[in-house]
C-alpha positions in Angstrom: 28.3 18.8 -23.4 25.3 18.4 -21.6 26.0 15.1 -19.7 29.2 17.7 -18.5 26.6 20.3 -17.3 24.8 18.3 -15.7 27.5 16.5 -13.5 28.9 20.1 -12.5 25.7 21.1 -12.0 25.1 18.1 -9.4 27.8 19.1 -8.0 27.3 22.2 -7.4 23.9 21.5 -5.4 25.4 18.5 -4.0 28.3 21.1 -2.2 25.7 24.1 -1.3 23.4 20.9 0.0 25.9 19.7 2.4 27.0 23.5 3.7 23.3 24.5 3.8 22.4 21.4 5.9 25.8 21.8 7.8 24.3 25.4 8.9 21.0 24.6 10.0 22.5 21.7 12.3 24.5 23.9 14.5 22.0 26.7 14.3 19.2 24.5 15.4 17.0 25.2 12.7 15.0 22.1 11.0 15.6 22.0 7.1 12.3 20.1 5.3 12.7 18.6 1.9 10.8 21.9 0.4 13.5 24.0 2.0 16.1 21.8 0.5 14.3 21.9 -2.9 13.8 25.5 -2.9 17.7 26.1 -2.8 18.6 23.3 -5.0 17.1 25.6 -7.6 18.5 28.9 -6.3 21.6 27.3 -7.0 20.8 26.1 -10.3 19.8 29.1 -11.1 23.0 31.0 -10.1 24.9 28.1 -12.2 23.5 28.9 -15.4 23.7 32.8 -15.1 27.3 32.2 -15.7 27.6 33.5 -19.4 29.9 30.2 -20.1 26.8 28.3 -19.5 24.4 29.4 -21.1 22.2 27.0 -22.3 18.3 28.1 -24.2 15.4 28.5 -21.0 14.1 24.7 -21.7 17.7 22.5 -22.2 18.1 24.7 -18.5 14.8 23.6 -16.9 15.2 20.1 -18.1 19.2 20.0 -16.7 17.8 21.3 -13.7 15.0 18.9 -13.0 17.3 16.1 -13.5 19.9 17.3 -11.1 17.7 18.0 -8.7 15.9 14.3 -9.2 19.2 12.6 -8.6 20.2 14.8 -5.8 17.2 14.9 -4.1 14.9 12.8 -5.5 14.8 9.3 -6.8 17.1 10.2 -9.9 15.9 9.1 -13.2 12.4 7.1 -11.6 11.3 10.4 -10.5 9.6 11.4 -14.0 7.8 8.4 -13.4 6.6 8.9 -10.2 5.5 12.3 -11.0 3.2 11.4 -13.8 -0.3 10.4 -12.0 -1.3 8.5 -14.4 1.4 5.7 -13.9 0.4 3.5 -10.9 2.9 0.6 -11.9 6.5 0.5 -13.1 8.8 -2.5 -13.7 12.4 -2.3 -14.5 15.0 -4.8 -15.7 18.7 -4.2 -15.8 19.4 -1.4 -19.1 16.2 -2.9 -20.9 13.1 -0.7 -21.5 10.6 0.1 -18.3 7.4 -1.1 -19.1 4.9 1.2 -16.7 1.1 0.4 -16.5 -1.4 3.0 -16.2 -4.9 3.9 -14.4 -6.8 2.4 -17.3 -4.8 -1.0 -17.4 -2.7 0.6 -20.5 0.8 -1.0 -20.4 3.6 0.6 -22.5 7.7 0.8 -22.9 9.0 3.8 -21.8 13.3 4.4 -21.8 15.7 2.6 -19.3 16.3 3.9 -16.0 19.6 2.8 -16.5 22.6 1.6 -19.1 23.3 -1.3 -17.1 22.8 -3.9 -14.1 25.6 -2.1 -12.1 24.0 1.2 -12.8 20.4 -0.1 -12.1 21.9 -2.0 -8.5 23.7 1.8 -8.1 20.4 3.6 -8.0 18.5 0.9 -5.7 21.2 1.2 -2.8 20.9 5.1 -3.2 17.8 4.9 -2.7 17.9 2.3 0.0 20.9 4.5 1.6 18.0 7.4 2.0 15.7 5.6 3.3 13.2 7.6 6.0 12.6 4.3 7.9 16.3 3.4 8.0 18.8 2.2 5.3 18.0 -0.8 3.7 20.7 -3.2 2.7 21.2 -4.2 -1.1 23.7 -6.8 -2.3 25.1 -10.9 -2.7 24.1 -11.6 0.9 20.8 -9.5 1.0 19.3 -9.7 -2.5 16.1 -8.2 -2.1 15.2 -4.2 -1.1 11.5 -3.1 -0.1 11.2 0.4 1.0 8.7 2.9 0.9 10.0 5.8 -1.7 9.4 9.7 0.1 5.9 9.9 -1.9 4.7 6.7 -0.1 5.5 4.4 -3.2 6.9 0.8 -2.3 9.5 0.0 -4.6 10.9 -3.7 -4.1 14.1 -4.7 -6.0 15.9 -8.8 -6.4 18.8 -9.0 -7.4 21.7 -12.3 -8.0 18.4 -14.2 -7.9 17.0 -13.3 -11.3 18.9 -13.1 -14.4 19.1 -9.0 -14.1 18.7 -7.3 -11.2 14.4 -6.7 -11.2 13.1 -3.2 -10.0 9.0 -2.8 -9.3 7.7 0.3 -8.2 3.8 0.3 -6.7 2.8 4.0 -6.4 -0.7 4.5 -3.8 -3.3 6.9 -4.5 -3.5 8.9 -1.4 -5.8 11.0 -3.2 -8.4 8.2 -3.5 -9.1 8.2 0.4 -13.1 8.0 0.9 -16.0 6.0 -0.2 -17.6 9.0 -1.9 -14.3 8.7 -4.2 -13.9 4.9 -4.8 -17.3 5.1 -5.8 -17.2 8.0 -8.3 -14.5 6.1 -9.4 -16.6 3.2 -10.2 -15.0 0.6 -7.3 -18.7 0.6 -6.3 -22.4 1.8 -5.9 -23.9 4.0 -3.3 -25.4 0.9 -1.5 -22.2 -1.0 -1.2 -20.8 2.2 0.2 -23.4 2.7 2.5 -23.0 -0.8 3.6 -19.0 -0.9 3.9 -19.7 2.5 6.1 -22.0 0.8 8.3 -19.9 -2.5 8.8 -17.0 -0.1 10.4 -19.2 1.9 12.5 -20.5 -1.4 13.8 -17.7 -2.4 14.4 -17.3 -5.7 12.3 -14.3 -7.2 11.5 -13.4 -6.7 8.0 -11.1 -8.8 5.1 -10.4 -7.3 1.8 -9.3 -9.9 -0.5 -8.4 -9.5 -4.4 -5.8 -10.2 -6.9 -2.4 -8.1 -7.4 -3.3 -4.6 -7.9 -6.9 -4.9 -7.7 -7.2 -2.1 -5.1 -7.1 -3.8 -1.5 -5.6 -1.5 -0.1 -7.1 1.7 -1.6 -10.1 0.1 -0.4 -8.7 -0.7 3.3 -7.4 3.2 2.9 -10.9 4.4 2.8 -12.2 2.2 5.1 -10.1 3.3 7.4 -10.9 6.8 6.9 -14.2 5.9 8.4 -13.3 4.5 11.7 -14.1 7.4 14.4 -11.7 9.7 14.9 -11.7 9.1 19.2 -10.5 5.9 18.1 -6.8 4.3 18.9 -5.7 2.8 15.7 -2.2 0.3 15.5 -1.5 -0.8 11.7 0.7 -3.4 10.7 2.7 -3.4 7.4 5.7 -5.1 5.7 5.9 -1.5 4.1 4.1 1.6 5.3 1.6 1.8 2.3 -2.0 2.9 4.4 -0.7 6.1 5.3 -2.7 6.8 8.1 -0.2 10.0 9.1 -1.3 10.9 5.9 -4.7 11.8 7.8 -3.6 12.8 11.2 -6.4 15.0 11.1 -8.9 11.6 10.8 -6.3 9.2 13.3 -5.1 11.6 16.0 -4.0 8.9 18.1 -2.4 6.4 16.1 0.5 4.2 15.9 2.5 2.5 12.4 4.1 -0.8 12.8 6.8 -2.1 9.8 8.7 -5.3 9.8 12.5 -5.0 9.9 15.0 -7.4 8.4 18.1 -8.8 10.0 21.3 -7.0 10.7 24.7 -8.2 8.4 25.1 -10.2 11.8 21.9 -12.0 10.7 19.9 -10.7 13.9 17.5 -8.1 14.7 14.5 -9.3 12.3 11.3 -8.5 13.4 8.3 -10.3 11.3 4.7 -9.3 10.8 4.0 -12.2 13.8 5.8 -10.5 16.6 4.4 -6.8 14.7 1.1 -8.4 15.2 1.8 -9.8 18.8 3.1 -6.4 20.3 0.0 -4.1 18.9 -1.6 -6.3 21.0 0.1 -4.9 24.0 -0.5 -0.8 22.5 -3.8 -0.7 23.4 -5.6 -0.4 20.5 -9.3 -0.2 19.5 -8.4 -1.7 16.1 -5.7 -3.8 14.6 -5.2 -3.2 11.2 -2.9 -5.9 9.4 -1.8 -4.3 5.9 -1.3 -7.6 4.3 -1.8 -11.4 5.7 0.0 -14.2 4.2 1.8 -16.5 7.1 2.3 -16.9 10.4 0.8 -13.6 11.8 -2.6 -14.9 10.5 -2.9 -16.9 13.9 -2.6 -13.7 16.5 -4.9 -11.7 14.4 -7.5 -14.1 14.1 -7.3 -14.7 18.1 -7.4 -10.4 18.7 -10.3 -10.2 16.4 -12.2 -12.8 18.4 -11.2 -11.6 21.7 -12.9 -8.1 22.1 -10.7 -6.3 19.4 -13.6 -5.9 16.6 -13.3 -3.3 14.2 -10.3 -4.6 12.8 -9.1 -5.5 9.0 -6.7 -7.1 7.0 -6.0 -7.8 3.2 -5.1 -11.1 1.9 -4.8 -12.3 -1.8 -7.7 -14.9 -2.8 -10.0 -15.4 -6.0 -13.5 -15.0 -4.0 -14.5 -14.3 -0.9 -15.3 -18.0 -0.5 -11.9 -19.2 -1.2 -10.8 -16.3 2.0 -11.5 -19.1 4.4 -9.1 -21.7 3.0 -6.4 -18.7 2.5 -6.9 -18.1 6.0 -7.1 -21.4 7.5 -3.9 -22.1 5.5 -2.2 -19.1 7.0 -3.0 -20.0 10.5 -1.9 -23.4 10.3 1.3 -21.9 9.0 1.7 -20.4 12.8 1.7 -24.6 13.4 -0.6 -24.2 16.4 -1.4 -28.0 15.8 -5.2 -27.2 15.6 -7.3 -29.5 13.7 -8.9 -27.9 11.3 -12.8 -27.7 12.4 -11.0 -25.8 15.1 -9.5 -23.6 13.1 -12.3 -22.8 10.8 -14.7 -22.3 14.6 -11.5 -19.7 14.8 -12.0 -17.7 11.4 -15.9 -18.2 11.9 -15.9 -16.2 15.6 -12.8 -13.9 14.0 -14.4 -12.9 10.9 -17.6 -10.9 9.7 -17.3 -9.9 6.5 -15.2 -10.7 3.5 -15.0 -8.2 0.5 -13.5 -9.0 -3.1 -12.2 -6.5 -5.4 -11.0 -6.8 -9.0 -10.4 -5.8 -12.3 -12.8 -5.8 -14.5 -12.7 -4.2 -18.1 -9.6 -2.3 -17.0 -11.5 -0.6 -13.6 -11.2 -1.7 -10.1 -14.8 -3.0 -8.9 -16.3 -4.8 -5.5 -17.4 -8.3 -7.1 -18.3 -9.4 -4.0 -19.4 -9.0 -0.2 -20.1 -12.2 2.4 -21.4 -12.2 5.7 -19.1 -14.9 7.6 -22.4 -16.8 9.7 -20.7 -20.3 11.7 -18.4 -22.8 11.0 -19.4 -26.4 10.6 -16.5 -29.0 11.0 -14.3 -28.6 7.7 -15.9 -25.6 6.2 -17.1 -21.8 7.2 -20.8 -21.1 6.8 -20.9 -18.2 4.9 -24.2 -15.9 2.8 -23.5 -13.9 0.4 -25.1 -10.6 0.4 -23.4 -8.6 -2.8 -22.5 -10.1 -5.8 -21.9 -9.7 -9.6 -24.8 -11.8 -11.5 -25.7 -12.0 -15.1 -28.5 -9.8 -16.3 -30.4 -9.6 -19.7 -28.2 -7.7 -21.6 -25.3 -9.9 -20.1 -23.2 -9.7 -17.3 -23.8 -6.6 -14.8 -20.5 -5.7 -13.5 -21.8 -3.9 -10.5 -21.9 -6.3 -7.2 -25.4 -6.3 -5.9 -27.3 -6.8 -3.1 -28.5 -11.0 -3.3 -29.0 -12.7 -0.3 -30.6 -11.3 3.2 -27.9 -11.0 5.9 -28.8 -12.4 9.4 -30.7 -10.3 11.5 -28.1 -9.8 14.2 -26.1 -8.6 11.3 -29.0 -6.2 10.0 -30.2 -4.8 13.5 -26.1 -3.7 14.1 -26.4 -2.3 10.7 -29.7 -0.3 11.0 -28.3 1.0 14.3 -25.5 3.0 11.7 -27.6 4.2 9.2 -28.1 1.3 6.5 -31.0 -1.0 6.0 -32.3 -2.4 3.2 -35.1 -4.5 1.4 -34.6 -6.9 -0.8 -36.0 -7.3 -4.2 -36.6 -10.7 -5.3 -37.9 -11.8 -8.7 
């Protein structure tokens, strides 16, 4: 019975939907998701006054929240997506979703769906709503990434993997300022002090970290600390910063996203050429979501070539191993440059590395280096924060270690943050 209500019901918000939407077109009027919401459940409450079906007040607000989910939302992932305290979720064909929470928790929760078919159904309707354009999903284009309406990247395989594979990254958009990240424990009041300083001054900034160690909350807030007279052009494979998220911070912004090919095969447009035409936008910084190729080689040359102030994230261990990343990602542009070259490259490109992790199940800055020369096969590097060990063990709060250079230091007094350092 209630699988039948619930399939009239869609129905019956699917029809008003289309007449409703059908209106506003012709009169001109613009019809926002809240609008659309709002009589999605004037209609579901109209269904259920019908005496025939009646139902008691909480089987009708659970029928109703589903049938608006799958009509207007993302269907039986939207529970999942609503509860903030999920950040991950993973999905595989009918099995069970595992979902992993703020604390690191991971536990099964019920199948988004009773098969592959079904679980392939509810990717291309998602795909098919897609904000930023539909995104194809099937035998000749087996992977989907797409950012879901509450800024979530979702990326599905399937044909490749013995069930079609469905991963769901929700962002914390709420977690958008130093002050926060640090009363969240990511750092202390001197590394924040720091990080806020390095922006101001303009320095060229990598984030580097593991999957899910926080890169890009931490790009996020550093953002949200460049001026706001400032022209800023990101770069994404999916938009996951959010800078129109805080138009009020980046008034004069524009956010670049790859593209894939057309079913003719053309059309593609790559994080390289992304990388190549912000160039040409006149920015004040070049923000590159996520490095890992080709594009490495254009951003290296803008941040060496007067456009400082600009970051990027890139997966790596340390902040020492950043440099071989990076070299590795340039050469993948095969500029044929030997590689003292290409380190002089990251060396006059590159300021300052940060590393984030996991530690005990919270996201922490391990790590800060001050990028000093390059000399032949390796960058020349000090670092100035780091984890150590302590008497009662291992402190897990990075620290300030080593003195920075005093070119560094006198750009860093001129923004508020100086510092003396403590040696034993």
């Amino acid at each position: 019975m209630s699988a039948e209500l619930l399939d009239d019901l869609v129905e019956a918000l699917t029809t008003t939907l289309i007449d409703v939407r059908h209106d506003a077109r012709v009169s001109g009027r613009s019809l926002g998701l809240d609008d659309e919401e709002r009589v999605a459940r004037d209609t579901a409450r109209a269904f259920f006054d019908d005496p025939i079906r009646f139902v008691e007040p909480d089987h009708e607000r659970d029928l109703t929240k589903r049938a608006v989910d799958l009509v207007l939302g993302c269907g039986p992932l939207q529970a999942l997506l609503d509860d903030p305290d999920i950040t991950d979720i993973h999905a595989r064909g009918s099995r069970p979703v595992w979902v992993k929470h703020r604390d690191g928790r991971r536990e099964q929760r019920a199948p988004l769906a009773n098969s592959d078919d079904e679980l392939i159904a509810l990717v291309r309707t998602l795909a098919s709503r897609s904000r930023h354009g539909e995104r194809r999903f099937d035998a000749s284009t087996a992977e989907c990434n797409l950012c879901l309406p509450d800024g979530s990247r979702l990326f599905a395989v399937m044909d490749v993997a013995t069930e079609t594979s469905l991963v769901v990254r929700k962002h914390q958009f709420r977690l958008a300022s130093l002050e926060q990240l640090m009363s969240a424990g990511l750092m202390s009041w001197d590394v924040a002090r720091f990080l806020r300083a390095a922006v101001l001054a303009r320095r060229n900034i990598v984030v580097v970290g593991g999957t899910g160690s926080g890169k890009t909350t931490l790009m996020r807030a550093l953002i949200n600390e460049i001026p706001v007279h400032e022209r800023i052009v990101t770069i994404e494979d999916a938009y996951e910063l959010g800078v129109d998220r805080f138009a009020d911070l980046h008034p004069d912004h524009d956010a670049l996203q790859t593209r894939g090919a057309n079913v003719e095969g053309h059309g593609a447009i790559d994080l390289a050429s992304l990388t190549r035409m912000a160039l040409r936008m006149d920015p004040d910084r070049v923000i590159v979501g996520e490095v890992r190729g080709a594009e490495a080689f254009p951003m290296v040359l803008a941040m060496s070539q007067g456009n400082n102030g600009s970051m990027c994230t890139l997966h790596a261990d340390s902040t020492r191993s950043a440099f071989s990343k990076l070299a590795a990602y340039v050469s993948m542009a095969d500029t044929g440059l030997p590689i003292d070259i290409v380190n002089l490259l990251i060396a006059n490109a590159v300021h300052v590395v940060v590393h984030v992790e996991i530690r005990d199940g919270v996201r922490r800055i391990t790590g800060i280096r001050e990028v000093v020369d390059a000399d032949g096969p390796r960058v020349v590097s000090n670092e100035l924060f780091a984890v150590v060990d302590s008497a009662g063990g291992i402190d897990h709060e990075a620290r300030a270690q080593f003195p920075m250079t005093t070119e560094l230091a006198v750009m860093l007094a001129r923004h508020g943050y100086g510092r003396t350092l403590v040696t034993s």
